[in-house]
Kinemage of the C-alpha trace (Angstrom):
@kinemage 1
@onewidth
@group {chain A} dominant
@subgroup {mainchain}
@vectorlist {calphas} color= white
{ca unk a 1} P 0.000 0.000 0.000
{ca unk a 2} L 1.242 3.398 -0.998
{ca unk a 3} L 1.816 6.189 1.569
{ca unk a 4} L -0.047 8.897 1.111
{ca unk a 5} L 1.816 12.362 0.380
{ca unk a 6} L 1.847 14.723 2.820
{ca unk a 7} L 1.405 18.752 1.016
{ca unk a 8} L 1.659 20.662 4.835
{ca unk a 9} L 3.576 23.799 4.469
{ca unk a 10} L 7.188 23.266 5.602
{ca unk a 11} L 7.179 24.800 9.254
{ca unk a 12} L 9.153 28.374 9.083
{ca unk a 13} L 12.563 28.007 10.300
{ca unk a 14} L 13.699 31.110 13.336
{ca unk a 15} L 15.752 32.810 10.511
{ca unk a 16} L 12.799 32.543 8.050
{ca unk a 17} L 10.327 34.350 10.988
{ca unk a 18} L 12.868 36.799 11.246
{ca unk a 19} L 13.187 37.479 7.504
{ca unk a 20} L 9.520 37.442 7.433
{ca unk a 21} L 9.511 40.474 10.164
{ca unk a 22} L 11.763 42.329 8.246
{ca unk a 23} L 9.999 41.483 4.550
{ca unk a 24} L 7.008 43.051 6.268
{ca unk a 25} L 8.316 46.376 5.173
{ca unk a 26} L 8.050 47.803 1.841
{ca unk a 27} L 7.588 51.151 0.113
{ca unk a 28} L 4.235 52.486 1.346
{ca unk a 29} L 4.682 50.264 4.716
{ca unk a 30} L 7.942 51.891 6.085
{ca unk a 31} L 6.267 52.289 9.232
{ca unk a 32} L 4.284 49.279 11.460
{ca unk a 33} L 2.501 48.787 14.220
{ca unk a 34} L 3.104 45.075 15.762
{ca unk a 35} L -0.588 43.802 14.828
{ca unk a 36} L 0.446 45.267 10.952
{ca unk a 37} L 3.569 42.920 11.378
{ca unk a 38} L 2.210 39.672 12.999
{ca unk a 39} L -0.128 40.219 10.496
{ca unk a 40} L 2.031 40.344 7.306
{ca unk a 41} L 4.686 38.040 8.610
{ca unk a 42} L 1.942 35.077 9.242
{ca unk a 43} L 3.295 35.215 12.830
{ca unk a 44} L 1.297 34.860 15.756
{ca unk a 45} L 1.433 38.547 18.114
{ca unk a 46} L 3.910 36.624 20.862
{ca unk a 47} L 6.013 35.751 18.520
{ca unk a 48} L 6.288 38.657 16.467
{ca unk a 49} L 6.660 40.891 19.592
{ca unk a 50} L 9.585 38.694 20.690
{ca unk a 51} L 11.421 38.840 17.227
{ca unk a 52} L 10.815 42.860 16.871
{ca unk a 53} L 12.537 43.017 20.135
{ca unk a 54} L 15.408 41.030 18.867
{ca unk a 55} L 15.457 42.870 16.019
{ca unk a 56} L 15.517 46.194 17.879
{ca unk a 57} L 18.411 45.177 20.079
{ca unk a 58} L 20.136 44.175 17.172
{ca unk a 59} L 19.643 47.781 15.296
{ca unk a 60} L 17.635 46.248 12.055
{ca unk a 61} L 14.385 47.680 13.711
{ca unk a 62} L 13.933 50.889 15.314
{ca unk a 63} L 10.675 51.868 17.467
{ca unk a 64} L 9.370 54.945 18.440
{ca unk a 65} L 7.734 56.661 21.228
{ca unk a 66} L 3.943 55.210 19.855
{ca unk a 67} L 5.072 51.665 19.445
{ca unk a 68} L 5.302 51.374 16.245
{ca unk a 69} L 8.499 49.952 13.766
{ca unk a 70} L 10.592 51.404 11.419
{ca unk a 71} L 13.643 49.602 9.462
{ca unk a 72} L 16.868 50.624 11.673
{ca unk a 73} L 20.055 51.792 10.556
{ca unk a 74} L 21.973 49.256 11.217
{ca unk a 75} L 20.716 47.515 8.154
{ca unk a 76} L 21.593 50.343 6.359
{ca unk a 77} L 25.516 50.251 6.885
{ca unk a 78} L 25.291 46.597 5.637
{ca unk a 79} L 23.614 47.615 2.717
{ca unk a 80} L 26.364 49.868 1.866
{ca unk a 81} L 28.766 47.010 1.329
{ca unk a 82} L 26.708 45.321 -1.389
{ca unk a 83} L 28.830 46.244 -4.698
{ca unk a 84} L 25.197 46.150 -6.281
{ca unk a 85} L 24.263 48.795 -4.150
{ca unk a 86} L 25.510 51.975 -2.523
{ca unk a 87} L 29.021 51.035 -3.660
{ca unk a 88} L 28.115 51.658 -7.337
{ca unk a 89} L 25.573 54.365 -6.173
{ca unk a 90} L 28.502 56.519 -4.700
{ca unk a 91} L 30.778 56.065 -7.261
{ca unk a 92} L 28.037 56.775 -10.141
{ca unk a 93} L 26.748 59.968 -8.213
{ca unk a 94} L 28.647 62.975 -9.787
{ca unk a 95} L 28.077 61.492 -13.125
{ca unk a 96} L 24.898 61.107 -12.499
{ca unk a 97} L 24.097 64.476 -11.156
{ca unk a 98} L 26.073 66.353 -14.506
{ca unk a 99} L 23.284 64.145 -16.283
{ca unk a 100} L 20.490 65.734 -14.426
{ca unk a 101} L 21.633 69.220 -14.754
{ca unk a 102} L 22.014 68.826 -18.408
{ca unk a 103} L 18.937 67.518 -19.204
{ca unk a 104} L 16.365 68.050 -16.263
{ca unk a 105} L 14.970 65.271 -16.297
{ca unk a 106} L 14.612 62.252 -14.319
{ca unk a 107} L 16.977 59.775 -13.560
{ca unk a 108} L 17.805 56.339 -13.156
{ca unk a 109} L 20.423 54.140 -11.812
{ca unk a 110} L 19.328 50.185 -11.498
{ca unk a 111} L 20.292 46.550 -11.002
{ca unk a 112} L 18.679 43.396 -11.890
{ca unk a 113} L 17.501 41.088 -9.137
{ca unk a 114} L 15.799 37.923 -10.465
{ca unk a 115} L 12.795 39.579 -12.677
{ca unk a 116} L 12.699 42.349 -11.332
{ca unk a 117} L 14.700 45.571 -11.726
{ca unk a 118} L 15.580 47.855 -8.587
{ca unk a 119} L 16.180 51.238 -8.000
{ca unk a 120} L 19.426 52.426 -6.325
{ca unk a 121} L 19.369 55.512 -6.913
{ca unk a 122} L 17.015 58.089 -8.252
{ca unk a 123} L 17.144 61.775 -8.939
{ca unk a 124} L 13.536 63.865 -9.751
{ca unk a 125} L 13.597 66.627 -12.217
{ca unk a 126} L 11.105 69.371 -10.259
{ca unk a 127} L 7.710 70.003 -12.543
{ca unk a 128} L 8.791 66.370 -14.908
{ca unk a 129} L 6.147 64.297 -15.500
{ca unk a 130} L 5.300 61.917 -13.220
{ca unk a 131} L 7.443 58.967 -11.828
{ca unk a 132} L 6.400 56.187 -10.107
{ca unk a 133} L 9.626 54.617 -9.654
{ca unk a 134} L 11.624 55.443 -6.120
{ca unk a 135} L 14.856 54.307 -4.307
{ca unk a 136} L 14.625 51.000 -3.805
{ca unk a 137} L 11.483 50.355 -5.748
{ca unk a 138} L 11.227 47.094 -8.009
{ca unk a 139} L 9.302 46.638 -11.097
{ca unk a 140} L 9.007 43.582 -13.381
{ca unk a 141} L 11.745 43.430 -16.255
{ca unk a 142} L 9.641 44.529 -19.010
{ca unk a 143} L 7.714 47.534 -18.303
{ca unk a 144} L 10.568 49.888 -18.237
{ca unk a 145} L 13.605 51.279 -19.871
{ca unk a 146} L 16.035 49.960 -17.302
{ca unk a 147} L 14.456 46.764 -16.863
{ca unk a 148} L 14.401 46.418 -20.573
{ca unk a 149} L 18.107 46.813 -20.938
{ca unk a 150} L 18.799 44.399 -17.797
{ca unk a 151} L 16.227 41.811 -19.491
{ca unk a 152} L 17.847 42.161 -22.575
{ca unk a 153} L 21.492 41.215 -21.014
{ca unk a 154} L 20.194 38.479 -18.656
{ca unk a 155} L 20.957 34.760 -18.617
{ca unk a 156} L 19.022 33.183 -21.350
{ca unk a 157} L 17.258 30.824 -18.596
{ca unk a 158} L 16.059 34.267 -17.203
{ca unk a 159} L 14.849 35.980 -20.046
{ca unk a 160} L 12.891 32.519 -20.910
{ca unk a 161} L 11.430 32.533 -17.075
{ca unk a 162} L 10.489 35.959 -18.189
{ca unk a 163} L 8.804 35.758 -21.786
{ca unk a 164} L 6.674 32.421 -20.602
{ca unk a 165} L 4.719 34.787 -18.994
{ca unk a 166} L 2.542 36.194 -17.348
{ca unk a 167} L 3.363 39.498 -18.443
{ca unk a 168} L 1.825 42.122 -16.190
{ca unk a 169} L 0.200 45.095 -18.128
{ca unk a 170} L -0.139 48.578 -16.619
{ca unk a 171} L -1.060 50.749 -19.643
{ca unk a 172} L -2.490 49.689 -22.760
{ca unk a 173} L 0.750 50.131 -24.159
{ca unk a 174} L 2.708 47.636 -21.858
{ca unk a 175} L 4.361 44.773 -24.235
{ca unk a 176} L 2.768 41.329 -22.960
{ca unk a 177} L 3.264 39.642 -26.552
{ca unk a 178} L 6.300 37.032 -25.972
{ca unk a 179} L 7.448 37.307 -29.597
{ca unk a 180} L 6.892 41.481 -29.799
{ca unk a 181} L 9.188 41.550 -26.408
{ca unk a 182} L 11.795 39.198 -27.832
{ca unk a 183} L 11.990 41.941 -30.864
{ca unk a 184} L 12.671 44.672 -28.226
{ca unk a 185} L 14.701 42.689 -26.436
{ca unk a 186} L 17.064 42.058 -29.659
{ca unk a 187} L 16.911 45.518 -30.751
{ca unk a 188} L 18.094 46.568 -27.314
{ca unk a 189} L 21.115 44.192 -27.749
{ca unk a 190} L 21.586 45.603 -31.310
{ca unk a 191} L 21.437 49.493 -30.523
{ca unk a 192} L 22.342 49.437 -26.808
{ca unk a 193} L 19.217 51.585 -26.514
{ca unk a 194} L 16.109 50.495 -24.635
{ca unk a 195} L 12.922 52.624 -25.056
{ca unk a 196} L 9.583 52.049 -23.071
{ca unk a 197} L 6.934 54.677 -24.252
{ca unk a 198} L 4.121 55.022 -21.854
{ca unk a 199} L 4.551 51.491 -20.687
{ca unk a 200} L 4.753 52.000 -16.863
{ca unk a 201} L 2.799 55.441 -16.871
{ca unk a 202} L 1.066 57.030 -19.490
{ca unk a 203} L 2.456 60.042 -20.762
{ca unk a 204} L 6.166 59.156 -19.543
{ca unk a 205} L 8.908 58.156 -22.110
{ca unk a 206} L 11.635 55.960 -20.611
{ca unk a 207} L 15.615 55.247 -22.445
{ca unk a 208} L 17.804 53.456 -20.906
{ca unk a 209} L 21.737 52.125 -21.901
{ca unk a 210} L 23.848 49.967 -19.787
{ca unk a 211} L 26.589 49.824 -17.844
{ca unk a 212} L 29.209 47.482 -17.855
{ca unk a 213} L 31.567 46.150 -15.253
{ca unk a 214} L 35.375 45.306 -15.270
{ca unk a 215} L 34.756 42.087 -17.420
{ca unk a 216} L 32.607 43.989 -19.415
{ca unk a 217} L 29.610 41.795 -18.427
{ca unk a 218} L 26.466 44.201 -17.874
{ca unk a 219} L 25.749 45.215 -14.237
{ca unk a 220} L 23.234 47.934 -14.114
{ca unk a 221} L 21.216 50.309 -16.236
{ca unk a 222} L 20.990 53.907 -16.720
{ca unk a 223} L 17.894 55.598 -17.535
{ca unk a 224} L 16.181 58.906 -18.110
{ca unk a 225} L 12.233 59.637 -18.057
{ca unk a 226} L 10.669 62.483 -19.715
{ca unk a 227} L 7.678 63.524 -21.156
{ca unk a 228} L 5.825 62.253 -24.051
{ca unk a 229} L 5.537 65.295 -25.699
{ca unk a 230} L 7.882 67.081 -23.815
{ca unk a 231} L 11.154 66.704 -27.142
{ca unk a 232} L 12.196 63.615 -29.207
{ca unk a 233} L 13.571 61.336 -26.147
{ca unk a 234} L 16.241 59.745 -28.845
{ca unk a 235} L 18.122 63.500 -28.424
{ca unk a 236} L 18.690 62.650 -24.964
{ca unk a 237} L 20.904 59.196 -25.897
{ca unk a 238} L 24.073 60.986 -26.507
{ca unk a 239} L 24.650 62.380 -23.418
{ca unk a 240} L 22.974 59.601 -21.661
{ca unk a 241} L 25.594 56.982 -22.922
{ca unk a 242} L 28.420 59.546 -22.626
{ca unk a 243} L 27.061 58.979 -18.825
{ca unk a 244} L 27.107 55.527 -19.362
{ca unk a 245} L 30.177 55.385 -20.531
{ca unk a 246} L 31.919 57.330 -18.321
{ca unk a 247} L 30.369 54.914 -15.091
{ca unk a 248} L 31.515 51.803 -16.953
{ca unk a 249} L 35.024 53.385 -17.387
{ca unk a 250} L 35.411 54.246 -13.650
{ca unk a 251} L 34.193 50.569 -13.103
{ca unk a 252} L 37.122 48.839 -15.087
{ca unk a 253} L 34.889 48.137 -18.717
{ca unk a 254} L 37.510 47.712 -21.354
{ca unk a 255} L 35.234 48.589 -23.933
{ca unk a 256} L 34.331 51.967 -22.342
{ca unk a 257} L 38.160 53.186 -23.184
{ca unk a 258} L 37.518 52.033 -26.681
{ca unk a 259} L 35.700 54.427 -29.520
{ca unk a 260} L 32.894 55.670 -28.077
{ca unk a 261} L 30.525 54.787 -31.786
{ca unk a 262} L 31.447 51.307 -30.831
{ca unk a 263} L 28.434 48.899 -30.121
{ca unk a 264} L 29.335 45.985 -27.540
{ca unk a 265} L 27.496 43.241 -28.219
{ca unk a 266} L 25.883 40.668 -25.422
């Protein structure tokens, strides 16, 4: 006689309760009270209390004089030694400021992490059209410039995960034909240009270029965002991959010290 399978969840381990605590935060939930945690975490209110404690001794929490939680700074200086991170945030900063002066408009510095692209740094052009994207904010891979651009220059097995779907639309305009992406996707790798019009917000324009590392291998994305009928966004990709350019050169790229017309391929 066969034994039957058993499908109960696997029990959460005490690191995986404290991850959950801390994955109870999010942009829009930077602030919770313990019920808002227990609740999100799947913990009961004992245990949840006893972990934000830990956590609060510890420095990843902080709580203030009403009770409630905040992330804690401590987390913070580890975050600053992930090369991914703050590391390439600081050292892209001036260049990405002289990009925002020149053309007032907003900015863009992301990574890749799994489908989703992430936000390290941001910089708002005042009176721009409207943004929804914010430090640290993650989107899916295909609805913007940046994510385009890290899609495009992804592990095949990751840009397959992607394109079988589903693909999340959030304007009429978002691309959620498999074949139509995998055009983009190989006229990003052709150009070194990703463009996203309208596809996140409506009325936004997003290009995007990458930026490569010391084995020239891809590791982030720049992009600017302006509006749709604010001036031809394809004026902006000079200066945007001079940017570009200049970011993979302080980052060891051996093709960023060769002629700038030059298109790297994947």
């Amino acid at each position: 006689m066969e034994r039957a399978v058993s499908h109960a969840p696997t029990p959460m381990t005490a690191a995986g309760r404290l991850l959950a605590v801390l994955d109870a935060f999010a942009p829009g939930r930077s602030v919770l009270t313990l019920s808002e945690i227990s609740r999100r975490a799947g913990l009961s209110l004992t245990t949840a209390h006893r972990l934000a404690g830990e956590l609060v001794n510890w420095g990843a929490l902080e709580r203030d004089a009403d009770g409630r939680y905040r992330i804690g700074l401590h987390l913070l200086e580890l975050a600053a030694l992930a090369p991914r991170g703050l590391e390439l945030r600081e050292l892209a900063q001036p260049y990405l400021e002289d990009l925002f002066h020149s053309t007032r408009a907003h900015v863009h510095l992301a990574v890749r992490d799994g489908a989703e692209v992430v936000y390290v740094e941001t910089l708002r052009a005042r009176g721009a059209v409207t943004v929804l994207s914010r430090l640290g904010q993650r989107w899916p891979l295909h609805v913007t410039g940046t994510g385009l651009v890290l899609l495009a220059h992804a592990p095949r097995e990751v840009q397959e995960d992607v394109l079988v779907g589903p693909l999340k639309r959030y304007t009429a305009k978002t691309v959620t034909d498999p074949t139509a992406l995998r055009r983009i996707l190989a006229e990003v790798r052709h150009t070194g240009i990703a463009v996203a019009e309208e596809q996140l917000t409506l009325e936004g324009v997003a290009i995007a270029t990458p930026i490569r590392g010391a084995a020239d291998e891809v590791v982030a994305a720049l992009g600017l965002v302006v509006h749709v009928d604010e001036y031809e966004p394809r004026a902006l990709v000079p200066v945007m991959s001079a940017t570009a350019r200049a970011i993979s050169r302080a980052l060891g790229a051996p093709s960023a010290h060769r002629n700038p017309g030059a298109v790297v391929g994947r």
